[in-house]
C-alpha positions as a printed Julia matrix, in Angstrom:
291×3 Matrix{Float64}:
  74.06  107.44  102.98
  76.15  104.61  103.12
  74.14  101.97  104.19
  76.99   99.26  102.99
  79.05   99.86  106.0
  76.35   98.52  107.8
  76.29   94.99  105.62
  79.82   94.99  105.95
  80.02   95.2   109.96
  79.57   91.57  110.29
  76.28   91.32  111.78
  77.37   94.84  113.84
  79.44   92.78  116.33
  82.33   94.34  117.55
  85.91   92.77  116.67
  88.18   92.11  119.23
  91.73   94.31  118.87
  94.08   91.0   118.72
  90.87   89.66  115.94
  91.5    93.39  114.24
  95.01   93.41  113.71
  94.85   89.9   112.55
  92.71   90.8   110.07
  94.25   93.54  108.75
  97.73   91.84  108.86
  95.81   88.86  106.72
  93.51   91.0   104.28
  96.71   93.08  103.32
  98.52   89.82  102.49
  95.33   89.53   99.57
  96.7    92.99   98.15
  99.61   93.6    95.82
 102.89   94.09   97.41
 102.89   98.09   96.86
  99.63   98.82   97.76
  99.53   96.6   100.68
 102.72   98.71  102.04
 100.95  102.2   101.14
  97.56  100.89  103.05
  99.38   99.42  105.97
 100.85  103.02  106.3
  97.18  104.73  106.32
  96.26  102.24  109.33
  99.2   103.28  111.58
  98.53  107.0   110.86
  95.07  106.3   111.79
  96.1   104.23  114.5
  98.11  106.83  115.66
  95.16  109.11  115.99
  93.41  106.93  118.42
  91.16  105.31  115.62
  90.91  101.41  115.59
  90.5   101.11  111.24
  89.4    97.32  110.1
  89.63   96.08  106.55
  86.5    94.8   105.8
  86.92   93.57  102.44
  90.18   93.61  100.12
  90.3    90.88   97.49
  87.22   89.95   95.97
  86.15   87.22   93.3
  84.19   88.44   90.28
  81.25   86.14   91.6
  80.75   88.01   94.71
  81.57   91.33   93.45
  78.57   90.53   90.48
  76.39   89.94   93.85
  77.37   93.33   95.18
  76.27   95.01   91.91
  73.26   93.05   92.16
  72.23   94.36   95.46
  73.19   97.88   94.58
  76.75   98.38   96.47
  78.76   98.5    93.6
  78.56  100.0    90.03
  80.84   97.72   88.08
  81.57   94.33   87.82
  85.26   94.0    87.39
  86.57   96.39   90.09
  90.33   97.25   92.05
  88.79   94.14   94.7
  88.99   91.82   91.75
  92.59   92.19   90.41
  93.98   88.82   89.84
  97.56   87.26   88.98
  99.54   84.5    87.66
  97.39   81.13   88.92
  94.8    82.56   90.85
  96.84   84.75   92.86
  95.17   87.39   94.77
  96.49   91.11   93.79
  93.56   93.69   94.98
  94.52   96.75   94.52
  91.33   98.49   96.78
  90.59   98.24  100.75
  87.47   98.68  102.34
  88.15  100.14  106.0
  85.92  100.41  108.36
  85.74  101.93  111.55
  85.77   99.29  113.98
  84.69  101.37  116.84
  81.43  102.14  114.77
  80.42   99.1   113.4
  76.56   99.35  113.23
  76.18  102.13  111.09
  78.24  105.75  109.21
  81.17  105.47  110.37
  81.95  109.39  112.05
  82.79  112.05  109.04
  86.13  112.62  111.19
  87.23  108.93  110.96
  86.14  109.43  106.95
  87.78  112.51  106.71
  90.9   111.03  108.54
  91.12  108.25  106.13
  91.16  110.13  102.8
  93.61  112.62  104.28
  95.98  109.31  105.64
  95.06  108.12  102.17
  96.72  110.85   99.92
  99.74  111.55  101.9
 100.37  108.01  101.49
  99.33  108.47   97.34
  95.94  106.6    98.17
  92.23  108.4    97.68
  89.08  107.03   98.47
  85.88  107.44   96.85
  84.41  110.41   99.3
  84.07  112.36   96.67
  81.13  109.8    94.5
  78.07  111.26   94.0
  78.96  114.82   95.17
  78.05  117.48   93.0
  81.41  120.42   92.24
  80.07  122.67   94.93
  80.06  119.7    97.27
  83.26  118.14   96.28
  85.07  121.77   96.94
  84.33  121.59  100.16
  85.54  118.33  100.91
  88.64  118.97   98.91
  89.49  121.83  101.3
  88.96  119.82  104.22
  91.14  117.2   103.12
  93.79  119.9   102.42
  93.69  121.11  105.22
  94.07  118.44  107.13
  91.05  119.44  109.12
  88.95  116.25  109.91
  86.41  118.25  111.98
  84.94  120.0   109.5
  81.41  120.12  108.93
  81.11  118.75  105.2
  78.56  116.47  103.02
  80.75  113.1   102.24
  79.86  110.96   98.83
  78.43  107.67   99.24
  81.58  104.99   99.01
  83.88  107.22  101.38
  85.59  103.83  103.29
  87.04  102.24   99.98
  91.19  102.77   99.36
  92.3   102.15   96.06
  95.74  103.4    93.89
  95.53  106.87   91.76
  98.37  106.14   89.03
  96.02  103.48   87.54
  92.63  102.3    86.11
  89.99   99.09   86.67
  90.89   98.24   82.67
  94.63   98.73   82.94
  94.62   96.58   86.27
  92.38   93.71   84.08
  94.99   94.3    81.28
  97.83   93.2    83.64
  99.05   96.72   85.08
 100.16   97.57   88.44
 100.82  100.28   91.03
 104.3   102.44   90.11
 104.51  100.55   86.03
 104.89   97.16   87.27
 103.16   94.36   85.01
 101.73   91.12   85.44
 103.75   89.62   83.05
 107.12   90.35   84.71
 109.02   87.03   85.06
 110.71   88.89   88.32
 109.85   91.65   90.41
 112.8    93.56   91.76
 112.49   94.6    95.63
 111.27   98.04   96.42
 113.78  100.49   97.26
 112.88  101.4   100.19
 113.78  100.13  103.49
 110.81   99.48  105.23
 109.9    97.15  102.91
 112.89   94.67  103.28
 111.09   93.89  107.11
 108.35   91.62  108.09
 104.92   92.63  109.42
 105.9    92.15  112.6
 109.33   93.69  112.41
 107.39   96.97  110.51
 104.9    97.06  113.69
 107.46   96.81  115.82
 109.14   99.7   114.23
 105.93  101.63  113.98
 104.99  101.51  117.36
 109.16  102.46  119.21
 108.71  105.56  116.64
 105.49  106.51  117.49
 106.16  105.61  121.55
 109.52  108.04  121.69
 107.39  110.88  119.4
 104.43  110.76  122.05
 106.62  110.76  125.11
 108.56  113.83  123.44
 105.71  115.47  122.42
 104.01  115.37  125.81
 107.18  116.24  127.29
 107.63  119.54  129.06
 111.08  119.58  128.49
 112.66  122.0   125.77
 112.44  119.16  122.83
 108.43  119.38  123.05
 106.91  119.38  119.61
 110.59  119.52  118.11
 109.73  117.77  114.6
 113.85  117.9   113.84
 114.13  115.71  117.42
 111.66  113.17  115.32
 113.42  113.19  112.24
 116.82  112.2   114.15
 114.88  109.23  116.1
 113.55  107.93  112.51
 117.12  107.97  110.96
 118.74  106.35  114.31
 115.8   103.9   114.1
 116.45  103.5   109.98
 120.47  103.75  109.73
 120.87   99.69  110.53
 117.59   98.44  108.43
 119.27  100.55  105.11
 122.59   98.42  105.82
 119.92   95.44  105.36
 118.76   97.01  102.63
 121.68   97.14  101.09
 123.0    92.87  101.84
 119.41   92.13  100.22
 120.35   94.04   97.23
 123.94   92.95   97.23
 122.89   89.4    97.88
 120.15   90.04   94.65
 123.2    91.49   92.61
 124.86   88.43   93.03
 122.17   86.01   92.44
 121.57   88.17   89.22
 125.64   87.57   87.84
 125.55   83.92   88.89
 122.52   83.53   86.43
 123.8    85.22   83.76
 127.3    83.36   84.17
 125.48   79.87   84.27
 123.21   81.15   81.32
 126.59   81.91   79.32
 128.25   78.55   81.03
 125.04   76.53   79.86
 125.09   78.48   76.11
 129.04   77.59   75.56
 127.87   73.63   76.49
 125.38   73.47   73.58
 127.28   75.44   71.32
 130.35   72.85   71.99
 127.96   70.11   71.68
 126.54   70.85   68.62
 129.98   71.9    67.35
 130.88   68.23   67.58
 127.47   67.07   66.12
 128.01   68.52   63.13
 131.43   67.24   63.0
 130.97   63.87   63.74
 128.01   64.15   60.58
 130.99   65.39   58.36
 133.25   62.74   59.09
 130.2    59.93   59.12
 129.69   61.02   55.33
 133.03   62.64   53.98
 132.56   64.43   50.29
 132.4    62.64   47.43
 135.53   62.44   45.17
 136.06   62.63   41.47
């Protein structure tokens, strides 16, 4: 059924978990900035669940991705992999991800299921539902609901690929983007929330102190086991100095934003002055005729 995983699996080697994470960290830098964030958040949840997820594929150019049509893996030959910006700049807006712990063949319907459930609480889908009739695609919309990833269900045929749901392939070619940002903006203002004003590093970092206080609570037999209110208050402890960051980057962006308007007005007043006394030295060059 999905034979593609299989040519994607480079050659059905293994990849090595530094070689994984590097190549996640680098395929996500190929995405646009929104999506990358929302996709790096469906590998830590799946990380989280003991799964190892690899991005296979994320940008693409139109030259390989009219090879993939040609050998029957994809149905179109501008697609989300192909998204392109200003100068050549890479802006894919779909992830193909793998299971690296099953390279050689179907990945295991619980990793699959896993991923389109990570996917949509993170406003991601995947295509597990191409090719499945309505009968079929109730079924696997229940399981997704439900969260349950063991359940015994017929999976469409493209069930590894992420891509946005608030936008098509032809507004993506047009110039659209994630959340009703567009190509064409001169600027791009930073997103609001506070995980995004960190690095990679620092958001992996982050990631993994959450998730290592949650696991030791949760596996605690103390009287805080399971206590999902004890998790909230690590989060906010863990959050409360990045928002103060948050908030210098947008002060320092505030500023930056009033010293360009005052040098626009500055730089306006010059040529207004100067042409001002252009015109004036024309007048007195050729004073009105008399008589």
């Amino acid at each position: 059924m999905i034979s593609r995983a299989r040519l994607r699996s480079e050659g059905g080697q293994l990849v090595n978990e530094a070689a994984r994470l590097e190549r996640n960290r680098q395929r996500l830098t190929e995405c646009w900035p929104s999506f990358s964030s929302a996709v790096r958040r469906v590998l830590d949840a799946l990380e989280a669940q003991g799964f190892r997820p690899r991005i296979q594929d994320a940008w693409r150019s139109e030259e390989d991705q009219a090879k993939a049509v040609a050998g029957g893996f994809s149905d179109v030959f501008f697609g989300f992999h192909n998204v392109t910006g200003a100068g050549g700049r890479k802006e894919a807006l779909a992830c193909d991800v793998l299971d690296d712990d099953n390279p050689e063949g179907t990945p295991p319907k619980r990793y699959l299921l896993a991923l389109a459930v990570a996917a949509r609480a993170h406003g991601l889908e995947t295509l597990i539902f191409k090719g499945l009739d309505k009968s079929e695609k109730a079924t696997v919309e229940a399981a997704i609901a439900a969260g349950d990833i063991d359940r015994n269900v017929k999976l469409g045929n493209d069930p590894t690929h992420v891509q946005p749901t608030d936008i098509t392939i032809a507004e993506a070619k047009a110039g659209k983007r994630p959340g009703g940002a567009s190509l064409s903006a001169s600027t791009i203002s930073p997103p609001p929330e506070v995980f995004m004003a960190l690095t990679d590093t620092e958001q992996r970092e982050l990631v993994n102190r959450i998730r290592a206080m949650h696991i030791g609570n949760w596996v605690d037999s103390g009287t805080n086991q399971g206590d999902l209110t004890w998790l909230a208050r690590i989060v906010g402890e863990q959050l409360a100095p990045l928002a103060a960051r948050q908030q210098a980057l947008e002060a320092a962006l505030s500023n930056l934003a009033a010293n360009q308007a005052s040098d626009r007005q500055a730089l306006a007043r010059i040529v207004r002055e100067q042409s001002e006394a252009a015109v004036r030295a024309v007048i007195g060059s050729n004073p009105a005729p008399t008589g």
